[in-house]
DSSP file (Angstrom, degrees, kcal/mol; ACC not computed):
  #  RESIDUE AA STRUCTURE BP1 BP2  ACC     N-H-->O    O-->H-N    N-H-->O    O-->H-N    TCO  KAPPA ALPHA  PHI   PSI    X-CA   Y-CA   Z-CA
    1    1 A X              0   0    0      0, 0.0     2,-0.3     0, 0.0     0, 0.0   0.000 360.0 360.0 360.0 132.4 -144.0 -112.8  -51.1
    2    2 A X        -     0   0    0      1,-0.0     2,-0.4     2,-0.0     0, 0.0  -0.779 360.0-119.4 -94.7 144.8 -144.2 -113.1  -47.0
    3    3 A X        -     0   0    0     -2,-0.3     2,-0.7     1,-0.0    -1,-0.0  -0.775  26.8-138.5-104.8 135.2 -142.5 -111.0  -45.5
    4    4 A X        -     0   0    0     -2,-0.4     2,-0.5     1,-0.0    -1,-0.0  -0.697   4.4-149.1-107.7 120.2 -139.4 -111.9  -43.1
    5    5 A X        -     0   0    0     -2,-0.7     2,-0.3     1,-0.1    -1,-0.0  -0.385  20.8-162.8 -69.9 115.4 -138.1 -110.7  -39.8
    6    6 A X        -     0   0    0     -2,-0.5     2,-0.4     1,-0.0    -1,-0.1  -0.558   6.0-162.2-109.2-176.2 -134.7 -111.1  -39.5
    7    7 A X        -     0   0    0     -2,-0.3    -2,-0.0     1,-0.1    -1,-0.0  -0.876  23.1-163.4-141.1 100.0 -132.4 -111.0  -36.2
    8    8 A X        +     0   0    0     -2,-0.4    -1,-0.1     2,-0.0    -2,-0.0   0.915  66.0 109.8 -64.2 -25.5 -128.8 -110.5  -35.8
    9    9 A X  S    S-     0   0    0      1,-0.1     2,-0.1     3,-0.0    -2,-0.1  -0.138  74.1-119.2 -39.4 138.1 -129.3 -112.1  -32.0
   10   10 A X        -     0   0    0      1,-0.1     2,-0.3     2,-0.0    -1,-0.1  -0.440  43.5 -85.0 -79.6 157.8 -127.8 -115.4  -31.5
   11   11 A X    >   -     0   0    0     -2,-0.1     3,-0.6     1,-0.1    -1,-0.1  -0.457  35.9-145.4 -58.5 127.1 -130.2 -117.9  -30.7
   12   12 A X  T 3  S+     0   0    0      1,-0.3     2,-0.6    -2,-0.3    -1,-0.1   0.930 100.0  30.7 -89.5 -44.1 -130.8 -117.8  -26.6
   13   13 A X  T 3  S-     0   0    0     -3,-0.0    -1,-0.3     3,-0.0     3,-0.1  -0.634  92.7-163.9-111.8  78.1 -131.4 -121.7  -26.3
   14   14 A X    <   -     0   0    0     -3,-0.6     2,-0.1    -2,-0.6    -4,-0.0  -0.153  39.1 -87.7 -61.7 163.5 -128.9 -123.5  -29.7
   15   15 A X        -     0   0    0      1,-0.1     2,-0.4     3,-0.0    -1,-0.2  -0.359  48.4-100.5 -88.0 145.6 -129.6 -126.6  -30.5
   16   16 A X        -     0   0    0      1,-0.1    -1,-0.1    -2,-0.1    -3,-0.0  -0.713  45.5-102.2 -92.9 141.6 -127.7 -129.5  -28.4
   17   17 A X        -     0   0    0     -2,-0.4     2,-0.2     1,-0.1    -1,-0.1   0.199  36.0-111.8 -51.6 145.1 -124.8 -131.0  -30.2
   18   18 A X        -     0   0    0      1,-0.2     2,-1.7    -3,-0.1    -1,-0.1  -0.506  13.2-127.8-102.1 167.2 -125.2 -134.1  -31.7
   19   19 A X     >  +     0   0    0      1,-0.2     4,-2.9    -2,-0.2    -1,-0.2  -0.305  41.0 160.1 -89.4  66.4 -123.5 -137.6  -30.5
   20   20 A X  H  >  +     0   0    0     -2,-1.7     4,-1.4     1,-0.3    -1,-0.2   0.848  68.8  49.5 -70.3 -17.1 -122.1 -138.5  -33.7
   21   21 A X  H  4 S+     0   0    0      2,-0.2    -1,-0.3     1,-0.1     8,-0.1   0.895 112.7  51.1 -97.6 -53.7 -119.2 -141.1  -32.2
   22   22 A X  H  4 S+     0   0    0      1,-0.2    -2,-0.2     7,-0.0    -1,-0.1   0.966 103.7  54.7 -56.8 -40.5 -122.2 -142.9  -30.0
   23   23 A X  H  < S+     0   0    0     -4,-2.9    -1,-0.2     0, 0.0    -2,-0.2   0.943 101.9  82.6 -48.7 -57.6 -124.4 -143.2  -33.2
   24   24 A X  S  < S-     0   0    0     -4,-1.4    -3,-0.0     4,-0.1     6,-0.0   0.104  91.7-115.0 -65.5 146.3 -120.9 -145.2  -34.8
   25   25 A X     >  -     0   0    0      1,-0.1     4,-1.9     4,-0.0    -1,-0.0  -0.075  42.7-107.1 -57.1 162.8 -120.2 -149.0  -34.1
   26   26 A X  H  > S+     0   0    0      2,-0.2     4,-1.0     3,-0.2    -1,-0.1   0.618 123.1  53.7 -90.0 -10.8 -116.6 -148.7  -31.8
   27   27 A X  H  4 S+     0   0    0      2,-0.2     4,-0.4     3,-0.1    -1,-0.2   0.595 111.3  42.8 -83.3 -12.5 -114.6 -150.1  -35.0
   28   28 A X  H >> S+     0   0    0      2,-0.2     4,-0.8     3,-0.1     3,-0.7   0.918 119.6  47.6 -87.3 -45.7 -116.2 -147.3  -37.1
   29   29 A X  H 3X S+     0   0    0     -4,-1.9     4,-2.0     1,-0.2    -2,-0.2   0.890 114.2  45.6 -26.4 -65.0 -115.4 -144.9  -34.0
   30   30 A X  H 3X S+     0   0    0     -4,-1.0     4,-0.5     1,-0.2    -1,-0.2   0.293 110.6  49.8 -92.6  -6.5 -112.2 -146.0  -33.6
   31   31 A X  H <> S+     0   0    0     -3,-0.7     4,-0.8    -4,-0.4     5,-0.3   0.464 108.4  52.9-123.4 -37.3 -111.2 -145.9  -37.4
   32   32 A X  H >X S+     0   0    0     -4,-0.8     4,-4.6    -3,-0.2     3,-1.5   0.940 108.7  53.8 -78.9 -42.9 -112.5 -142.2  -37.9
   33   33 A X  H 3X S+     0   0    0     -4,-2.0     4,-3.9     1,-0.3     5,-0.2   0.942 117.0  38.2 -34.5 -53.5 -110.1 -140.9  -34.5
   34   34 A X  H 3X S+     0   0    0     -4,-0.5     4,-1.6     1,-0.2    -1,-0.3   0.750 116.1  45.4 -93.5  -9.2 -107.3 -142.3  -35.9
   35   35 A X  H <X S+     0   0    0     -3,-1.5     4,-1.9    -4,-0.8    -2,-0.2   0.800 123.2  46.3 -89.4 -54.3 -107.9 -141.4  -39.8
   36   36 A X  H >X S+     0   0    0     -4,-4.6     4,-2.1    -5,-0.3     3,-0.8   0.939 109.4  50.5 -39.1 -53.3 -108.9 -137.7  -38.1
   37   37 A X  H 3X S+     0   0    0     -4,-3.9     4,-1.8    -5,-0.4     3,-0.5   0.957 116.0  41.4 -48.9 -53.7 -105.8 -137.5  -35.8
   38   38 A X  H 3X S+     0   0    0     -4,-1.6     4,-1.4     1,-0.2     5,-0.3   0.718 111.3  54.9 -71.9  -4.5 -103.1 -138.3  -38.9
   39   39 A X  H <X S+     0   0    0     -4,-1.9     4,-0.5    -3,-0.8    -1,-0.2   0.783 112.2  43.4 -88.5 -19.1 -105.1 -136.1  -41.0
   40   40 A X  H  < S+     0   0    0     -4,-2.1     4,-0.4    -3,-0.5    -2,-0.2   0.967 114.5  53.4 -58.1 -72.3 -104.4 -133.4  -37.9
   41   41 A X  H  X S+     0   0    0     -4,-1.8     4,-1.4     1,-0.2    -3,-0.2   0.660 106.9  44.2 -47.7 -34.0 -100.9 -134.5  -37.8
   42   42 A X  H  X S+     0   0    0     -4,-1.4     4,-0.7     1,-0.2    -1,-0.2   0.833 117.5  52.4 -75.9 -30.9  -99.9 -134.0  -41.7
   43   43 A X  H  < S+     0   0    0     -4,-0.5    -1,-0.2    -5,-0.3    -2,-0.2   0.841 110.9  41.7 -74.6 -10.1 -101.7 -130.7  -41.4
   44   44 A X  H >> S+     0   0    0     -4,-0.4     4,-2.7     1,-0.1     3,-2.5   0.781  95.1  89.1-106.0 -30.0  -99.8 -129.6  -38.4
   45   45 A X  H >X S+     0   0    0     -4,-1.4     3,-2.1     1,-0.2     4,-2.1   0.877  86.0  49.7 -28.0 -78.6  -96.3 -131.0  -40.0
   46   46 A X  H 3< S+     0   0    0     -4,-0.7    -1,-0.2     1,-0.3    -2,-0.1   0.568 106.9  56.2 -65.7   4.7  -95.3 -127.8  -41.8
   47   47 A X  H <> S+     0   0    0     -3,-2.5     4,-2.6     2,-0.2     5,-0.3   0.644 107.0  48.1 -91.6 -32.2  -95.9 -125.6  -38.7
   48   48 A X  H << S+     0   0    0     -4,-2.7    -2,-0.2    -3,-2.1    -3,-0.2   0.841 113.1  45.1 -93.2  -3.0  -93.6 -127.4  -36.7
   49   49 A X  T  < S+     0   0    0     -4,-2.1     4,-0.2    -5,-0.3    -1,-0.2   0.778 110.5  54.1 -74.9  -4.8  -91.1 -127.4  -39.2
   50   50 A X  T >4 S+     0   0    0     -5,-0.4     3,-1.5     1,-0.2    -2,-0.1   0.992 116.9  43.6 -59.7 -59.6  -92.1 -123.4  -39.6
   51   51 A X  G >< S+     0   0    0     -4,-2.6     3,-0.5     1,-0.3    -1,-0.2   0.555 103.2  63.1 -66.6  -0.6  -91.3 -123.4  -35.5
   52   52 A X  G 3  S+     0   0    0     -5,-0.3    -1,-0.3     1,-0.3    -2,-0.2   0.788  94.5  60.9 -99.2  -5.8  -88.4 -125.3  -35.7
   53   53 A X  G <         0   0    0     -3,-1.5    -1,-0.3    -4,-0.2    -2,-0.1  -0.408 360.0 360.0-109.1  31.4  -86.4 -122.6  -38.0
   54   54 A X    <         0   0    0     -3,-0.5    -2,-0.1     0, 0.0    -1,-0.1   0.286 360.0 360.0-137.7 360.0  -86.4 -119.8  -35.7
């Protein structure tokens, strides 16, 4: 077994994020925004009815 140093320090230079909507065609772009956004919206639905009741 090799033995391993570990490190609770965060990494000083992270890796940069990657461009994942340039890789995608603009109808494939445009098709995840809007399936993300209603998937946003249904999730955020029972909080504004939470906020709407006090």
């Amino acid at each position: 077994m090799q033995p391993v140093q570990l490190s609770l320090m965060p990494d000083l230079d992270p890796a940069p994020p990657t461009d994942l909507l340039g890789s995608l065609p603009s109808n494939d772009a445009s098709e995840a925004i809007t399936t993300l956004a209603g998937m946003i919206a249904r999730a955020a639905k029972p909080l504004i009815a939470e906020a709407g009741d006090e």
